[in-house]
Each structure stands twice: as C-alpha cells, then as structure tokens.
N, C-alpha and C positions, 0 to 999 in steps of 0.2 A: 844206684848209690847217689849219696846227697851229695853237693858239691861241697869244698870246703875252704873257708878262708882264715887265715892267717894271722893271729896277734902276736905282733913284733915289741918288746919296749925298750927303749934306748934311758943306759947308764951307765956308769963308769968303775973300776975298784978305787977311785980315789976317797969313796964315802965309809967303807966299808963291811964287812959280810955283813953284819946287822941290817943295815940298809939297806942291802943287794937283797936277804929275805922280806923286807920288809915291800921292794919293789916289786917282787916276784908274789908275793900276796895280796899286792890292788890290782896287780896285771892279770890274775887268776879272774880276779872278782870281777873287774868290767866284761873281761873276756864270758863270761858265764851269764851276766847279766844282759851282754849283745846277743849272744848265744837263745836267751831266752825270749827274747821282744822280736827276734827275726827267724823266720821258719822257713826259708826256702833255701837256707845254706846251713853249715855246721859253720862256727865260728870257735877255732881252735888257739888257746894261747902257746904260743912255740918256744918264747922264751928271753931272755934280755941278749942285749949288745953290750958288752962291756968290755971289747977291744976290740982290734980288725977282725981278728982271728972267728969271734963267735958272729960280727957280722958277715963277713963272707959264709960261714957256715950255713947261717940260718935262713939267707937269700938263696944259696943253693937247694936248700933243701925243698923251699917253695915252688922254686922252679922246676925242682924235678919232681914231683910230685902233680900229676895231669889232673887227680881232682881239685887242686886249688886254682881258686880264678882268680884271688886277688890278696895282696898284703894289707894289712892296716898296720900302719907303724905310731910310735905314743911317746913321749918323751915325758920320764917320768920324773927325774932328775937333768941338771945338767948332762949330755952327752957331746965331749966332744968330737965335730962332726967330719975331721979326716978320720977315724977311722972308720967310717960308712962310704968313703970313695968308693974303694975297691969294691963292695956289696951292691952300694945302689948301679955302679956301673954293668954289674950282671946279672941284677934285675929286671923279668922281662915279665912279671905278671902285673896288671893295674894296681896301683898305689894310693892309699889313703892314708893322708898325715892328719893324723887324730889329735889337734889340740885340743886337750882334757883334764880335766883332774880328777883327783882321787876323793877328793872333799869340794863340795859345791860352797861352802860359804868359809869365810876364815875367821881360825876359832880365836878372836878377839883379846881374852883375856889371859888366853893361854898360850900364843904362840911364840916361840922362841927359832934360836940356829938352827937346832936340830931339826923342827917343823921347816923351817925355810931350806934349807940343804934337803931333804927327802922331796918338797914338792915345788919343782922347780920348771913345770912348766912354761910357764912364759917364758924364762931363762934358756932352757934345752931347746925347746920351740923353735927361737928363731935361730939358733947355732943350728940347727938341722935344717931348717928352712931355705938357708944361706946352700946350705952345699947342694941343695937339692937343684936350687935356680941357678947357682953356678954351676952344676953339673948339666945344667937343661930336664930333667926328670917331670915326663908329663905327672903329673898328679891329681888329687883332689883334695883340697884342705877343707874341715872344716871343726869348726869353731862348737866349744858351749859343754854345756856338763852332761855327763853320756845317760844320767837317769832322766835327762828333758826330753818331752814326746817329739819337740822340730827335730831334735839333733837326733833321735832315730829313724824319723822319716826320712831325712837327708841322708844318712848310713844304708838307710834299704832303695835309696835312689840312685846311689853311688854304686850300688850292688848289682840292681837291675841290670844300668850299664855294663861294669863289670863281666855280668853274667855271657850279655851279649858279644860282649868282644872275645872271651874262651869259645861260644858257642862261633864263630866268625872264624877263628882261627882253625878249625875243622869241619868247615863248609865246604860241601860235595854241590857243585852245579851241574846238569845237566842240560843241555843247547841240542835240540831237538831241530835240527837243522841251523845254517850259520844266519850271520845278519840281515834287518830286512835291503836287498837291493839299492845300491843310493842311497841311503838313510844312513845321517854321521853320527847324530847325538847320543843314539843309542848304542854305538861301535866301542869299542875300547881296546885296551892291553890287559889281555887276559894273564897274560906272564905277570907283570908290575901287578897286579890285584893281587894273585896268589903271594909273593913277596911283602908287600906291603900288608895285605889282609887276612894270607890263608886261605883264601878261595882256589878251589882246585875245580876248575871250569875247562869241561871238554866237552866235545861235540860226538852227539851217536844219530848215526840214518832212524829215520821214520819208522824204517822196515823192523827195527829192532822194538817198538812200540805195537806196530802193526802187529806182529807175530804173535804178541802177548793177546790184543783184542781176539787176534782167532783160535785162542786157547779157552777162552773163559766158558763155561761150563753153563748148563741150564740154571743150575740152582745155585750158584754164585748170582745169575743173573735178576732170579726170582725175588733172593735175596733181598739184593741193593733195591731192584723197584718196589718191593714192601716198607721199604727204610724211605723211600723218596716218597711214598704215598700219605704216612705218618709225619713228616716234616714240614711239608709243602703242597698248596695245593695244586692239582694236576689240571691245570687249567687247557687242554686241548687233546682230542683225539686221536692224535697221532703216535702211538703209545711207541710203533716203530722207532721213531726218531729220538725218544726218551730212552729207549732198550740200548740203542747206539750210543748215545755219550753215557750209560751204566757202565758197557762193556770198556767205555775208556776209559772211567775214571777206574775197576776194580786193576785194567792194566796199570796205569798209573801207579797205582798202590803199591804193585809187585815191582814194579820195574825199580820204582824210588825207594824202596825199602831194599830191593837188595844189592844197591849200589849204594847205600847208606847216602842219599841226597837228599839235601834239603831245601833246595828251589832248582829248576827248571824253567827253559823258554822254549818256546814255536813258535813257528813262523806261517802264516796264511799262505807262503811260495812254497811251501815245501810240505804236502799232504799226501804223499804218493802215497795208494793202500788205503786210504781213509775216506770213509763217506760224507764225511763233515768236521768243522773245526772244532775243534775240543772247547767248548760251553760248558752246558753245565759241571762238566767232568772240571773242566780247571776251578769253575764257582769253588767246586765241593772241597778238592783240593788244598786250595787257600783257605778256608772255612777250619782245615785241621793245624793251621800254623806252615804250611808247604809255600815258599816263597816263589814269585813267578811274576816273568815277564816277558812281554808279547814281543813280537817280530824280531828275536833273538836279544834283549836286552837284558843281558847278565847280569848288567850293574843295577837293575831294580830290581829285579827277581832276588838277589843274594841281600840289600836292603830291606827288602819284603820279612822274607825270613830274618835276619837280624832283629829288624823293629817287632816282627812277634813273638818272638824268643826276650826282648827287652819289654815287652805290656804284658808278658807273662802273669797272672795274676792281679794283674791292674782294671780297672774297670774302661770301659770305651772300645772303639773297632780299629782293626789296623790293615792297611790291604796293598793292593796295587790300584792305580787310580789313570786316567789318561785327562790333561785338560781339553776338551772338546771345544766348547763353541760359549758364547755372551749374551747374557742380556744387555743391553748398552742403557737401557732407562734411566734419562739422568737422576742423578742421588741413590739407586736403588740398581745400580749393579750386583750380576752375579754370574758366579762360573760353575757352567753345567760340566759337570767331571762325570765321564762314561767310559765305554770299550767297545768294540764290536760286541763282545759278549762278557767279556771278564771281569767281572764285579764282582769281589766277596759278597756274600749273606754274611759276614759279621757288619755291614753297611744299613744292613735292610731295618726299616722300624715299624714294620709290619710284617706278617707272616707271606713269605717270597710262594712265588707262585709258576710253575712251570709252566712257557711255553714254546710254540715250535712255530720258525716267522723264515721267513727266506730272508738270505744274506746277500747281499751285494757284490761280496769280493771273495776271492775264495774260488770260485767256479764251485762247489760244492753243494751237497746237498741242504734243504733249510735245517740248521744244528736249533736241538732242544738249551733255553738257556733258565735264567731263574731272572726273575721280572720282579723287581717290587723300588719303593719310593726310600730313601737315604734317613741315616741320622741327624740330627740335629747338635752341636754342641762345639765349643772352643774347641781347636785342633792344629795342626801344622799338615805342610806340603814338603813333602821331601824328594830330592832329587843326588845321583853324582853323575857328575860329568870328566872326561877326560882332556883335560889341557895339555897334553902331547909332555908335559916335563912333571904334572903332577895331578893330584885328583881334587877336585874340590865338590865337598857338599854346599848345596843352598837350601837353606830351611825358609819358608815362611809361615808367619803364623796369619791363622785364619782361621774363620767364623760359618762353621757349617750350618747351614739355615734350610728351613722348612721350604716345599717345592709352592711356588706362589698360586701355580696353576696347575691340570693334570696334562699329561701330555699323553694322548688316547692313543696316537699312531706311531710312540717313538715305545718301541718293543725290547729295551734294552735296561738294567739295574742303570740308577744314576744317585748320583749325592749335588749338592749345587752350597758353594761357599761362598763368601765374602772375603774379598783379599782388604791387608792393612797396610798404610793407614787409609789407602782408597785407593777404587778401583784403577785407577791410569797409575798412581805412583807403584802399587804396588806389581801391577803387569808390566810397566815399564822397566821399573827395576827386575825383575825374574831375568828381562832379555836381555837385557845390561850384564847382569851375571852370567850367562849364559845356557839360562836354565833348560832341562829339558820338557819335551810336553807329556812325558813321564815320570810320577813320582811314585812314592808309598807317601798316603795319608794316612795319617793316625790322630783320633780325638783322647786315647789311651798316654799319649809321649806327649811331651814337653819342648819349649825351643833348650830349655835348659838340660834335658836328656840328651840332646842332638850334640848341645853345645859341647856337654862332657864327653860323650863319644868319636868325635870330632877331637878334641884334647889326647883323647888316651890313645887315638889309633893316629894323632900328629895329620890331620886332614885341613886341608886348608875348607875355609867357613866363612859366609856369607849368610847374615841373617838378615830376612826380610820384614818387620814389625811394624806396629805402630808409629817407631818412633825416626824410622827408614825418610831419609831426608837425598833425592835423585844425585843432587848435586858432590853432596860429603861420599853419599855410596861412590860414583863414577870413580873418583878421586882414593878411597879405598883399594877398589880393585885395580887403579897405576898402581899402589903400592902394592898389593899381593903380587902383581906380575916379575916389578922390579924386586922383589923381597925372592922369588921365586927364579929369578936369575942369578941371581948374588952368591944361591946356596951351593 
C-alpha cells in the first residue's frame, strides 16, 4: 500500500458557506493537481479548519491513521490561529505549511472584497505561521504557486524526508554482538534513540545467525552463486570462500526479514561459529537498501537505512562509509574512505569484481569481498554522535573525486573525496564537532535533506561546507552546549 499524505486548509465560518465551498473546491483542486505531479505517495485532501473543534479532529485523524507520513497544511482564507493550538499541539506526523494560492497572478481589472476575503493567503499565512513558532512546531515552509516545477520539487523533497522519518519511526536494528571493546564514538543510548527516533535496537548471539548458515540448502546455494556470476566478475579461484559469504548473506535475508529489520551490526570480536567476517554478504546486503554498521555501531547502521529509504528513487549511491587514511599533497588533498570489507556496490563505477585476500584482524579465514574503484560526484558525510544529554548530527559536504592512481595491493571497495572548504578547515572542523570516523555517504541527499531531517526529528546540527569558518564553528558549538544545558 502507497503511503499517504494529508491536505489540511485553514478558514473560518466568519466568510460564509459560499466561501467555505468555494475553499473546499481550490483545496480539492491543488490537492489532485499535487496528487498528480508526485507518485510515490497518495496526496489526499481531508478537509478545512474552521474552528478548534474540526481542527483537533482532523489532526487526529492523521495521526491515527499509520499510512500517513505527513500533513501539509494551506491557508486559504484568514484562519484565526488559536483555534489550531490544541491540533497542532497533538500533531505528531511532519508538517508542511504550504504558502499558496489559488490563483497565480492577480486578476487586475476585476478584483474586488469578495476576491480579497476568499484569497487571503499572505494574511492567514502569517496568523498561522505565528502560532506555529510560538508553539515551537518543527515544520517546513514553503513558498510559491503549487503549478511551478521548483515548488514541486521542493514538495517531493520535503516528502523524501518525510518518508524517512515514518520509515525511522518503525526501525528494527539488529546488533549481532555488542560494541566494538574500548571504542566510544560508536557506543550510544540505545533507550534515548528508540524515544527519540523509533529505533528498536537489540542485541541477538552470533549463534542465532550461525544456525541459519548451517540450514541453507544446495540449491539456495547454487542459486545465489549463479546470481553472483551474472553481476560480478569472479576474479579468483577460491570458489569455497565465495560459497561462504553466499551462505551468509541468504542467512542474512531470512534472519532480517523475519524479524522485520532494517539494519543491523557485527563486530570482528564476536564471530563464534563462523569462518570469516561477513564481506561480501554485508556488500550485498546494503546494495538492497539494508542499513549496517561495523563493530556494533547502531547509530550508522539505522542512518544507513534512513538515508536509503530518503534517495529512494533519486539518482546517486548511499551507503556506510569509514574515513581511512590522506593523501596530504599540498593543494590536492584527499580522503580515502574504505572498510575492512564493507563497501556498498551502489559506490562502484565499474563492474565490482569478486575477490578472496587474507584479513588482518579477525583471526579468521580470508573472507570473499567485492573490489572495485568509487563514484565520482558532489555529495555529503554523515555522521551521529552521542553527547551524553543529546544527539547531534554533523553533515559535511563534499566532493567525491576520481582515484588519482591505482592501488594494486589494497584489496578492498574504496571511494576518495574532497572535504570543504579545504582539507585542514574542513578535517579540523569534523574533530571540533566531534565527528565520528563513521558515516553514511550519500552523492543522492543533500546538506539541505539532512538539514530538514535534523529539523523534523529536533536534532541538534552541525554543518561542515564551504562556507565553515574554524573560528565562528568553535564558538557555535559553546552555544549548542550552552543552549543544550539551559533545556
């Protein structure tokens, strides 16, 4: 079933029922015309505000209703905006105030009262706008006539997010052993996530993955490696060690589908039963929209999943990502992002290629992985961190660049970017915030997607750009901390 979102319009009976039909027939018509220019959601009109009474009503109803991800509300007339207290305060699905109208240009010769009383948005606009900021109401405003092509891309951007914060709100993690030993950044409050986010993040023994690989069957097995021979090329003879990470990833499959998850971590400490660390099996994993992150890191795994749930249909790669190591060459920095093995193939820009290399850590056997050279194109780094009193993301954006050289003996999927506005401001600043060496990259999402999902789930935000100045950043983050005590 498609999901569905919500057209609300705000008026009053002071104009009367002429007017109330009259509002209730441009509210049809946008609603039908959004409906039709966006196809990955239903866009249903629900109906006017025209006292408390029908707005509490019709904010309940959104709410209770689990297919709708979001409202969009419209003021089509004056509405005044106590009676949407009570509504907006038990509103809990994302909000877009739709400054609109019904008529794109104004009919010069002919307008009078009665035209000015029926389209009153800029008037109702900011009477609505008012109660939303004095009530604190994350939202997303925007502006412009609903038949212009920007103001629907901004509506189906709005949406994306949207989408993702309903898909967030019923996120199943699975933690395939606990965190890695020592290691802070990736730890967190697994309680406060699910509170705050939704995430229902538990921990299951190895064993209970293990038991799955020594179920898998000849011809499940046969399967997958006819499916990995048509994909990728099989670049090494050790077909054993390819047959192994099959059997994990068809585990996988079952395990996550019948505990309805949508990301998942492991840890290299914790592989009792297993003959090698899950490679190519997690590559593949991720490749299907499955969120994940290494050495128990919840909070990247369930942003994984998130940000591919939000590039859903958008063009670019979205994945789990690790900062590795620098080129330091003055003017021509760049950061090699790798994993021991965990690379998406939505990364690759050539046809990935399977091989089987000994591991360093692990004590295990050499795991089969997928090997190939990165994308190219504008993109961002994403990370969250836990501040002991709150969560903060840091986004930065960056410049995914072509590999300068080949790297013959480093056997592992890699992407290499450009940080902005340059390599020392913008690596200095990451540590300044407290970034991790953990993110989801995505060339598909935006600093402005982040920005709004950050808004809508109330996360505190740190963005790294261009225009990232060390000194004003420092000086920021005293205020988040102080702003972050106050609350």
């Amino acid at each position: 079933m498609m999901k569905k979102v919500y057209f609300i319009t705000g008026s009053q009976d002071l104009y009367g029922e002429e007017c109330l039909r009259d509002v209730a027939r441009d509210s049809e018509k946008i609603a039908k015309y959004l409906d039709s220019k966006i196809d990955n959601v239903d866009i249903e009109y629900l109906g006017i505000v025209r006292d408390e009474k029908s707005c509490v009503d019709l904010c309940k109803k959104a709410n209770n209703d689990s297919e709708c991800i979001a409202v969009i509300t419209w003021m089509h007339t004056f509405s005044p905006a106590k009676m949407w207290i009570k509504g907006l305060q038990l509103l809990t699905k994302p909000l877009l105030h739709f400054h609109t109208q019904a008529n794109e240009k104004l009919p010069y010769d002919e307008i009078d009262m009665d035209f000015m009383n029926l389209n009153q948005t800029a008037h109702g606009g900011r009477e609505y706008g008012f109660m939303c900021t004095r009530l604190d109401v994350k939202r997303e405003v925007i502006v412009g006539y609903y038949e212009h092509d920007e103001v629907i891309e901004k509506i189906k951007k709005f949406l994306d997010v949207a989408r993702a914060v309903d898909f967030s709100k019923n996120l199943n993690v699975a933690m395939f052993g606990s965190n890695m030993r020592e290691v802070s950044v990736t730890d967190g409050d697994r309680v406060e996530s699910q509170i705050k986010y939704g995430w229902n993040v538990n921990y299951y023994g190895i064993g209970d993955l293990v038991d799955l690989v020594n179920q898998v069957t000849e011809a499940e097995l046969d399967a997958k490696m006819a499916e990995y021979k048509e994909l990728y090329i099989m670049n090494t003879d050790n077909l054993d060690a390819v047959k192994e990470q099959a059997k994990y990833e068809i585990a996988l499959d079952k395990f996550l589908t019948a505990g309805n998850f949508g990301a998942y971590t492991d840890t290299f400490q914790d592989l009792h039963g297993m003959r090698q660390l899950p490679g190519l099996a997690t590559q593949r994993m991720m490749a299907k929209g499955i969120g994940f992150g290494a050495e128990g890191d919840y909070k990247t795994s369930a942003l994984n999943a998130i940000f591919c749930e939000m590039a859903k249909g958008r063009k670019g790669s979205t994945g789990f990502m690790e900062d590795y190591t620098y080129d330091f060459t003055r003017g021509d920095e760049v950061v090699l992002g790798s994993h021991m093995l965990e690379v998406s193939p939505d990364f690759a820009s050539t046809k990935p290629k399977i091989e089987v290399h000994h591991l360093g850590i692990g004590g295990k056997e050499p795991p089969a992985r997928l090997v190939f050279d990165g994308v190219e194109g504008d993109g961002v780094a994403v990370c969250m961190i836990d501040m002991g009193n709150r969560f903060r993301l840091i986004c930065a954006s960056i410049e995914l660049v072509k590999q300068p050289k080949p790297m013959p003996k480093l056997p592992v999927a890699r992407i290499m970017w450009k940080l902005k506005p340059d390599h020392k401001t913008g690596a200095a600043a990451w540590i300044y915030a407290g970034g991790a060496h953990h993110t989801v990259v995505s060339t598909a999402l935006t600093v402005e997607d982040i920005r709004l999902f950050a808004k809508l789930t109330d996360t505190e935000l740190v963005v790294i750009d261009e225009n990232t100045d060390l000194n004003k950043l420092q000086s920021e983050l005293q205020m988040l901390d102080l702003l972050a005590k106050l609350k």
